[in-house]
N, C-alpha and C positions, 0 to 999 in steps of 0.2 A: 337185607336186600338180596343177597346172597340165596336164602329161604325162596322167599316168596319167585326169584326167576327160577327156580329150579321146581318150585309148583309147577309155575306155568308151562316149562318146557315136559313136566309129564304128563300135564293138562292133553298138551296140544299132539302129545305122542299116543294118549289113550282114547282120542277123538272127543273127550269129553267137555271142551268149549264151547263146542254147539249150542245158540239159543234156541233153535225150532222147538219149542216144546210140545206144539199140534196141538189136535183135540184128541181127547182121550173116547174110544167108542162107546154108542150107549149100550150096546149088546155085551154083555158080562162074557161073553163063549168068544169075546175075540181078545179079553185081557189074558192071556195066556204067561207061564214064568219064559216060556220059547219066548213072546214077541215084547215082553220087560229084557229079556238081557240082549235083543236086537237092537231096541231102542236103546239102550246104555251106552251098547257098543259101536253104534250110532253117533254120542254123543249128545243123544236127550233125555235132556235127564231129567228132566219133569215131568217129561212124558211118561220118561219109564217110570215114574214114581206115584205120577196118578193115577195109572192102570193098577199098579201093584194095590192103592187104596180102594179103586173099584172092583177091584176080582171077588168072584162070589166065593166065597169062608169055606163052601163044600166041595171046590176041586182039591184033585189030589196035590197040585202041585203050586195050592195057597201057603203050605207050611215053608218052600220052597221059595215063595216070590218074598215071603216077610223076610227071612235069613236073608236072602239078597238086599232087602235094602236096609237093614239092619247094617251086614258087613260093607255094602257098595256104595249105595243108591249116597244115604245118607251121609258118611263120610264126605262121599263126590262132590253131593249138593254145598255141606259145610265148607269144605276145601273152595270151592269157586266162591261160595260168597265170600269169605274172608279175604279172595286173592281180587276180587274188583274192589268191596270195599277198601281196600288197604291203595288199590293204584285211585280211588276216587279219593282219596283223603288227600294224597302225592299231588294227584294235579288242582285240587281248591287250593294246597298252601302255596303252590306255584302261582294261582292266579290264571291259570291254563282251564277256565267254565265251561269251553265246551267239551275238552276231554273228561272235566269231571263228572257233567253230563252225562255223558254215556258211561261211564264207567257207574255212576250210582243208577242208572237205567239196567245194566247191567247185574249188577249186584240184586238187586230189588226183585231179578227175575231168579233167583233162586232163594230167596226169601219167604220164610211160614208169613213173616208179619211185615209184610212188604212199604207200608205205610209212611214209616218215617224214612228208610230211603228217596222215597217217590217224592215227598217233601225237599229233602238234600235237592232232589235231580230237578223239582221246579225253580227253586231256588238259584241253582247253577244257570239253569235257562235263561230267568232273568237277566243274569246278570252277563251275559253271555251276548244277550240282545241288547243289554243297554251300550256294553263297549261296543258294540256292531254300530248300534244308531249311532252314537257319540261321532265317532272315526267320519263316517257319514253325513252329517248333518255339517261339521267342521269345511268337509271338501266342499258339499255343495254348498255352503255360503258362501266362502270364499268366489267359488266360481260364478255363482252369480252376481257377486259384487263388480268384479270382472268383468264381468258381460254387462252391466248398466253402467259403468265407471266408464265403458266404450260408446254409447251413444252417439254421442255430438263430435266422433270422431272425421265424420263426410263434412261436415260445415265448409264452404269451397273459402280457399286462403282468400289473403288483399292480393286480389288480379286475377282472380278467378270470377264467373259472372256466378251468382247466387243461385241462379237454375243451371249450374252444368252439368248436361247430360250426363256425362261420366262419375262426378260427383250424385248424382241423384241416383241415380241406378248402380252405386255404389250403397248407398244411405237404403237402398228398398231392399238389396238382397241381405244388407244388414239386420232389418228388422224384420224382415221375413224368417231368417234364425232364429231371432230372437221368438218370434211365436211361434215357431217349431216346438222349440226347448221348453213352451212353457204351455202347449197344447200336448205333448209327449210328458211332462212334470205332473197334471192333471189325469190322464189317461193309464199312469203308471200309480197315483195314487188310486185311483179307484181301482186297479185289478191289485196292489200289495194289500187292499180290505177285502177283497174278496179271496186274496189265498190266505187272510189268517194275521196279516203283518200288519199290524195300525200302526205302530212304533214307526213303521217305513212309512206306510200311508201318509203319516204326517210331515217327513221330510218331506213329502214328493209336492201335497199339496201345500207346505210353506213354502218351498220353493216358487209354483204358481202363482201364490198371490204378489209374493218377491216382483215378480216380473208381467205380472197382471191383477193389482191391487182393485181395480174396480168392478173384478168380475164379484155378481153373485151367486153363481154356481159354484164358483171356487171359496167361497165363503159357507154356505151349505151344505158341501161336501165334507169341510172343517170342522163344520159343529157333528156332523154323521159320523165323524173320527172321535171324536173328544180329544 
């Protein structure tokens, strides 16, 4: 434990945490050993790493860029991988998916064989989205149980007249919410599929049907979910 915070605090004192990795130019006359040990000192280390691989073999100061990343580059890169890896393994046994997330997102970016991390950080994703839905889907059922269990709450008492103004126009601004909630439930499913979230989509249009069973747009919005 001890180790690996004392990485990170010299990580973070040699600026070498930086992800920006860039792009590396296509012009060979701009990988220079000057703008690899800029970039290092920078704190991108990828960057500086893939210049160093693109540099053309006949500058003078290619024998130069190898030794650095022989002595620097490489170390650097190993050192970060092994210090996310090691906090993405900490927070999966925790049960903590979106930190692991990012920490295996992380790791993966200083990675030759990037591959099986990026697998770890889908994985964490998932699971990450499925507690999100879960938590989710639990509130709003409850609350819309809630909100139908309330219905027939205007019905005017014994001594009240069955059309009472007051009562009626108690009962309209009721159900007027009520298709608020469930015309904003439908409207909020179709934009969480258009940013990527069907997992959400599908609460938003269960909910919907919850409290507007007959529509068929909210039924073919469902099946456009799976």
């Amino acid at each position: 434990m001890h180790r690996i915070a004392g990485i990170a605090i010299i990580l973070l004192l040699s600026g070498c945490t930086s992800l920006g990795a860039g792009k590396v130019p296509s012009f060979s006359f701009f990988n220079t050993f000057a703008s690899v040990q800029k970039d290092f000192e920078r704190g991108q280390i990828m960057k500086a790493r893939a210049k160093v691989l693109a540099m053309d073999k006949t500058r003078e100061d290619y024998p130069q860029a190898q030794a650095f990343l022989k002595k620097r580059i490489e170390p650097a890169r190993r050192r970060l991988l092994g210090h996310y890896r090691a906090l993405a393994g900490k927070a999966e046994a925790k049960g903590e998916w979106f930190r692991a997330m990012q920490a295996y997102e992380q790791a993966a970016s200083f990675s030759l064989k990037p591959a099986s991390l990026l697998k770890k950080r889908q994985a964490m994703e998932l699971k990450f989205r499925q507690v999100r839905l879960d938590a989710l889907l639990k509130v709003r059922r409850q609350q819309d149980s809630e909100w139908l269990a309330h219905q027939d709450d205007f019905e005017p008492p014994k001594g009240v007249p069955a059309r009472d103004a007051v009562f009626l126009r108690k009962r309209e601004q009721f159900q007027n919410a009520l298709e608020d909630r469930a015309e904003l439930a439908y409207s909020e499913a179709k934009r969480f599929l258009r940013k990527g979230y069907p997992e959400i989509a599908y609460m938003e249009i269960e909910s919907y049907l919850r409290l507007d069973p007959q529509s068929e747009a909210g039924r073919e919005l469902k099946a456009e979910i799976g």
